[in-house]
Wavefront OBJ file of the C-alpha trace (Angstrom):
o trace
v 0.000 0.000 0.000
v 1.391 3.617 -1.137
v 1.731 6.291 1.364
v -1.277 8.403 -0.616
v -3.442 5.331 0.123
v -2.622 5.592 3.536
v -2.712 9.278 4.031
v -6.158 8.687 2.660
v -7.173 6.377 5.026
v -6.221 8.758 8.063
v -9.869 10.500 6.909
v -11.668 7.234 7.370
v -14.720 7.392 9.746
v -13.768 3.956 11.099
v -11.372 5.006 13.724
v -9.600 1.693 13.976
v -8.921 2.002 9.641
v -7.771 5.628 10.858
v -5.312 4.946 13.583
v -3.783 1.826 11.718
v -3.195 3.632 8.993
v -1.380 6.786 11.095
v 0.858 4.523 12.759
v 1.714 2.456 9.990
v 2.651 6.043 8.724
v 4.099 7.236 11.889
v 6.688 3.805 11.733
v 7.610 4.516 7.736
v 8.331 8.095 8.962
v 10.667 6.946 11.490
v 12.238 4.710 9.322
v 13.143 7.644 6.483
v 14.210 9.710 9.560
v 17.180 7.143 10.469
v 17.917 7.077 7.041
v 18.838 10.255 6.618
v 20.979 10.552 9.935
v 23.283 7.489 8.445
v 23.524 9.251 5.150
v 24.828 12.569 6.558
v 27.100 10.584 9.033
v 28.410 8.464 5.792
v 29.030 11.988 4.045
v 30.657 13.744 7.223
v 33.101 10.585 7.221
v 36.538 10.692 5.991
v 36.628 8.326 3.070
v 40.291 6.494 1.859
v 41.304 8.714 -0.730
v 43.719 6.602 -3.377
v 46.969 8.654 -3.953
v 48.455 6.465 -6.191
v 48.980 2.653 -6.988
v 50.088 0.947 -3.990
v 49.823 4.059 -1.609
v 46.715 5.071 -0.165
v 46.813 7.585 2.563
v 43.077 8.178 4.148
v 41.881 11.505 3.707
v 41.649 13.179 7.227
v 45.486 11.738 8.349
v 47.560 14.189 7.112
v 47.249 17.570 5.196
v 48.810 21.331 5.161
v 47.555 22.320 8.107
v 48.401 19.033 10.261
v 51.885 19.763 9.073
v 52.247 22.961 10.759
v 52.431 21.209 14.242
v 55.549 19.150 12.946
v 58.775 20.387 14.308
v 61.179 18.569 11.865
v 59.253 19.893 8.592
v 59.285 23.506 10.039
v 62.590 22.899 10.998
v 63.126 21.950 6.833
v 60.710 24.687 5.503
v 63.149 27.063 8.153
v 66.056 25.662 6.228
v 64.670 26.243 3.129
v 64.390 29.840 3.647
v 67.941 30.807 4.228
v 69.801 28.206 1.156
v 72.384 30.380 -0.057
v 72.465 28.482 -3.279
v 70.235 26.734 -5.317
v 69.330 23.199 -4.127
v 66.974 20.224 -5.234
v 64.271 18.959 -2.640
v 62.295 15.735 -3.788
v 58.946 15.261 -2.509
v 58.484 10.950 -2.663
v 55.105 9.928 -2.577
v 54.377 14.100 -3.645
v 50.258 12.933 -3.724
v 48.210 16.097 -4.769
v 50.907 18.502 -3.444
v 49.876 18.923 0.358
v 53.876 19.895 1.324
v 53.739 22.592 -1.473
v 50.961 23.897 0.146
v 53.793 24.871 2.933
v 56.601 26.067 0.505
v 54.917 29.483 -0.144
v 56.006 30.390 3.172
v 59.672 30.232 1.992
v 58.973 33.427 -0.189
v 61.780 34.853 -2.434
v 63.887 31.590 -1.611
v 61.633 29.889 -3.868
v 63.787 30.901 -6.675
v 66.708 28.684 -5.546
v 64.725 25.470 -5.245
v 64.581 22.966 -7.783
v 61.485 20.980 -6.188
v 60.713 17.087 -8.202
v 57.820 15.345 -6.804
v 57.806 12.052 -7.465
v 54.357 9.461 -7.315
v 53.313 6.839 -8.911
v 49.773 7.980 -10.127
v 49.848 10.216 -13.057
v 46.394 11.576 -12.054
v 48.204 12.796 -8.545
v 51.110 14.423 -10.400
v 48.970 16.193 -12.171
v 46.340 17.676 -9.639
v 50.254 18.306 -7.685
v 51.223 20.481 -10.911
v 47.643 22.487 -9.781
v 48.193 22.772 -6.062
v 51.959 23.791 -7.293
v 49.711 27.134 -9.405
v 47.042 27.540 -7.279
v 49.416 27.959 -4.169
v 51.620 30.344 -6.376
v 54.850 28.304 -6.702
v 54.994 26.709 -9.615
v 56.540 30.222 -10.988
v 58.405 31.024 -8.501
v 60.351 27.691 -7.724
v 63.264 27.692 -9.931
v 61.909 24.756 -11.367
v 59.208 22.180 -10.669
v 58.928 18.745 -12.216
v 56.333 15.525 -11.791
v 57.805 12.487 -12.342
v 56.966 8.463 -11.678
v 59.594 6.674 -9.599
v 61.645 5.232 -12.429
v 61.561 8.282 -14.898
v 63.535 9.686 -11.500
v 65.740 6.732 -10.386
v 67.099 7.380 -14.105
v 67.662 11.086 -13.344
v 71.137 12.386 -12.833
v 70.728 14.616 -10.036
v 72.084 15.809 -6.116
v 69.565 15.528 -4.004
v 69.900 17.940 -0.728
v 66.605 17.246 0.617
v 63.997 14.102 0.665
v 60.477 14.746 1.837
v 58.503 11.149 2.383
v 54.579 12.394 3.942
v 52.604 9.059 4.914
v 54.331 7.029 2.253
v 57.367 4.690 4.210
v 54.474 2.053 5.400
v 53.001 1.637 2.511
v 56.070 0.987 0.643
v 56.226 -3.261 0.002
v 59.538 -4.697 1.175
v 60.382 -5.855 -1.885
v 60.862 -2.328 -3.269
v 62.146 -0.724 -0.377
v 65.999 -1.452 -0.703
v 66.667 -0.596 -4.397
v 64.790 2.846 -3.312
v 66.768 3.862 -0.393
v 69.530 2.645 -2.516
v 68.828 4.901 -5.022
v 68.021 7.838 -2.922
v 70.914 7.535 -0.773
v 73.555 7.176 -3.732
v 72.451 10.488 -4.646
v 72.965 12.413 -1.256
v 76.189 14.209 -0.402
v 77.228 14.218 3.272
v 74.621 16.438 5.089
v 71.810 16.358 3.069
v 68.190 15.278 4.967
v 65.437 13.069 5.197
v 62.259 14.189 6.774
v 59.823 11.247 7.247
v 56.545 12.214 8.756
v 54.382 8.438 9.060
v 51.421 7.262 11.345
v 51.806 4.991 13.868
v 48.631 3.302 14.341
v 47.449 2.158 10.409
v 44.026 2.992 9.867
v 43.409 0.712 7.048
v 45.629 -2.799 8.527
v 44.040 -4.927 6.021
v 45.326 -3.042 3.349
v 48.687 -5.325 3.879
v 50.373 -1.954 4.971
v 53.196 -2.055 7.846
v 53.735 0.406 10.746
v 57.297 2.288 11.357
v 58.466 3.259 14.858
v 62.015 4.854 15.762
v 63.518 1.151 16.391
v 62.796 0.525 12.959
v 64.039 3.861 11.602
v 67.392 3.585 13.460
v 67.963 0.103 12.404
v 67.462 1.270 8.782
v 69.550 3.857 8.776
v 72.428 3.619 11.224
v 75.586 4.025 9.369
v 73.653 5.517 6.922
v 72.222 8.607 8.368
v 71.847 9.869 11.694
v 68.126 9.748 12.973
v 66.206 11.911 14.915
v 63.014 10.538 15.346
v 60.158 12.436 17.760
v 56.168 11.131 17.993
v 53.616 13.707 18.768
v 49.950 13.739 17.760
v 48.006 15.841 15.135
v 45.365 18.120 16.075
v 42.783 15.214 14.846
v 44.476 12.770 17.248
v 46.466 11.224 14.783
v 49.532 9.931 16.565
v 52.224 10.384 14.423
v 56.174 9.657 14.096
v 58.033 12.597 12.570
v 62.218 11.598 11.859
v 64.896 13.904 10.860
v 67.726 12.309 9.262
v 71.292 13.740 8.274
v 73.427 11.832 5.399
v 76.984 10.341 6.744
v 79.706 10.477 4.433
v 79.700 6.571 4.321
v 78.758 4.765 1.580
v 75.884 2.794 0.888
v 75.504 -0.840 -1.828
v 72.249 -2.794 -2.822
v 73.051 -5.545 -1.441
v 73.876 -4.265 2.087
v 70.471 -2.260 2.143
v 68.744 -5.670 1.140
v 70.169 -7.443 4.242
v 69.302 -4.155 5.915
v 65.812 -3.907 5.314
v 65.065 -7.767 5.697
v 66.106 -7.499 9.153
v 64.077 -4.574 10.395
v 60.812 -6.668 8.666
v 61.801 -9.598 11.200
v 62.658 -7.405 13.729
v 58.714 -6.302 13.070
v 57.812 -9.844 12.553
v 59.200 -10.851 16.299
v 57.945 -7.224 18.466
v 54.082 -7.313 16.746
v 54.218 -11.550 17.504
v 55.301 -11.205 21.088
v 52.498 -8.403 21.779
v 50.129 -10.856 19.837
v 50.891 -13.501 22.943
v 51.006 -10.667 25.507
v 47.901 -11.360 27.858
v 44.481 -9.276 28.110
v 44.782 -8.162 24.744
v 40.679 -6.821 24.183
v 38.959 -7.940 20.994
v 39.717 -5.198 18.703
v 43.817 -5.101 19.690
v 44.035 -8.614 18.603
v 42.432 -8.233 15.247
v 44.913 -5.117 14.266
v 47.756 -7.129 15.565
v 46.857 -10.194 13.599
v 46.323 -8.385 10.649
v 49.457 -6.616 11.346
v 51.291 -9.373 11.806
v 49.849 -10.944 8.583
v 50.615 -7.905 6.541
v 54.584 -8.304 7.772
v 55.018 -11.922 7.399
v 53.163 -11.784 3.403
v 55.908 -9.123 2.628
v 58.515 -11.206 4.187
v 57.800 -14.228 2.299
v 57.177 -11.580 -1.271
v 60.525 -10.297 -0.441
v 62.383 -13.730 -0.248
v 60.438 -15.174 -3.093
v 61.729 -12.093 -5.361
v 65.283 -13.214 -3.801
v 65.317 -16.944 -5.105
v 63.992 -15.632 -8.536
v 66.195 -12.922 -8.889
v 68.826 -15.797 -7.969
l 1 2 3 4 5 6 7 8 9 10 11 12 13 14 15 16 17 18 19 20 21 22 23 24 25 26 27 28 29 30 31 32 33 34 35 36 37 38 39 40 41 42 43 44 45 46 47 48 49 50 51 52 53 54 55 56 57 58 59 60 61 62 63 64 65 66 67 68 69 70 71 72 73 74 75 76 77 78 79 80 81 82 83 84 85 86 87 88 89 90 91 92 93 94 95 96 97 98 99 100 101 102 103 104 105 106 107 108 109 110 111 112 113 114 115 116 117 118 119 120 121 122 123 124 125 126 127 128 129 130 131 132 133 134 135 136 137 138 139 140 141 142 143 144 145 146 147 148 149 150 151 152 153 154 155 156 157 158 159 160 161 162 163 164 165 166 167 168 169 170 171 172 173 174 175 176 177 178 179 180 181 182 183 184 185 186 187 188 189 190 191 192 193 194 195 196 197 198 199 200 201 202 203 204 205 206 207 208 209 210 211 212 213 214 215 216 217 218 219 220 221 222 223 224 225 226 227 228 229 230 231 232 233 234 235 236 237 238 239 240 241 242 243 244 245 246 247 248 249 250 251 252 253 254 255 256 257 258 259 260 261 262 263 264 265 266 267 268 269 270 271 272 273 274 275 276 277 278 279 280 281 282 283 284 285 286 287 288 289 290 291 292 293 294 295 296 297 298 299 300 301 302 303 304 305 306 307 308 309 310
């Protein structure tokens, strides 16, 4: 029966029709009610916004404004202020251009910054190139290149500064050394790294893999010297923000590969032990288990890719 037909029957003399009919209303009324308060909770919620192949960073995490409250990128937008030559900063994992949202800040120093952001998604290079002219920097930088990861592995260049934003745990195991490698090779003795990276995933199923200053100073001692500080965002986000400065040492693929694997089983053994850890409530189990899923499926991707390479 149609609402109309029901509506209609509310004018019935029979008073039983009547008040049937008015609650039957009355409950359908209700119903559209809740309804609506779902959809405009659904629409208020952050949704995962993809940033590229193989990174997705959910929207609400991390944007300009969080990034005020880190002290290591002020520290680097500081720097970047007072270069007294020209110097190359490379934005890895760049996404729709949230840190050059920040760089207008750095003013007439613009000119002596070659900036390269480098993603895989072609569609997030290009709304970057827009954030880059709608910020006013894309002029003013003394230049400003887009580029996928091995269009810029290919790219003769000195890098003085690497920017990663909510990229490192979403970075697969497997590709993790040759990139360092890479990245590393082309850094002088103090040039930086600032890492900015969430501690708690939001998305564990995604097969994604947290970062915490253990694992940063494992990676890079000898390398770099870290810095690493946690602090939380103004939407509670608790975050891990790590400063690193290039050592004149030098660095070899095949070093970095025994490098990374054992930070992933250092992972493997501190997210298993608090998996046996007592009193653990419902929803702390799952995210372990599915944390500790994600980092054993890259461990055995990584030494598969090994044997074939072999």
């Amino acid at each position: 029966m149609h609402k109309e037909e029901l509506e209609s029957l509310l004018k019935s003399d029979n008073k039983n029709v009547a008040s049937a009919a008015f609650e039957i209303l009355h409950s359908i009324e209700l119903k559209e009610r809740e309804k609506i308060k779902i959809f405009k909770k659904l629409k208020k919620k952050p949704a995962p916004t993809k940033t590229k192949s193989g990174y997705t960073t959910p929207s609400g995490v991390m944007d300009a404004e969080d990034m005020l409250a880190d002290a290591h990128l002020g520290a680097l937008v500081d720097r970047l202020k007072f270069v007294p030559d020209s110097i190359t900063v490379v934005d890895y994992g760049c996404g729709k251009g949230a840190f050059l949202g920040r760089m207008k800040e750095i003013g007439r120093e613009l000119g002596k910054i070659h900036y390269i952001g480098v993603d895989i998604s072609r569609g997030n290079r290009y709304l970057a190139g827009l954030t880059a002219k709608s910020c006013g920097v894309a002029d003013k930088l003394k230049s400003c290149d887009f580029m996928n990861p091995d269009e810029f592995f290919r790219k003769d260049v000195n890098i003085d500064h690497v920017f990663f934003s909510h990229v490192f745990h979403e970075i697969c195991l497997k590709y993790l050394p040759e990139l360092l490698y890479h990245l590393l090779s082309k850094m002088k003795a103090g040039s930086r790294i600032t890492i900015l990276e969430q501690v708690t995933l939001v998305e564990p199923e995604r097969d994604f893999v947290t970062w915490d200053a253990d694992d940063f100073d494992m990676l890079f001692s000898d390398f770099a010297e870290s810095s690493p500080r946690p602090h939380q965002t103004r939407r509670g986000h608790e975050l891990i923000s790590v400063d690193l400065e290039r050592l004149d040492t030098d660095v070899d693929l095949e070093s970095m590969r025994k490098r990374c694997l054992k930070v992933y089983e250092h992972k493997e053994k501190k997210v298993g032990e608090k998996l046996r850890a007592h009193g653990l409530s419902e929803a702390e189990d799952r995210y372990l288990s599915a944390l500790y899923k994600n980092i054993n499926l890259q461990l055995n991707e990584y030494l598969k890719s090994i044997r074939i390479a072999e």
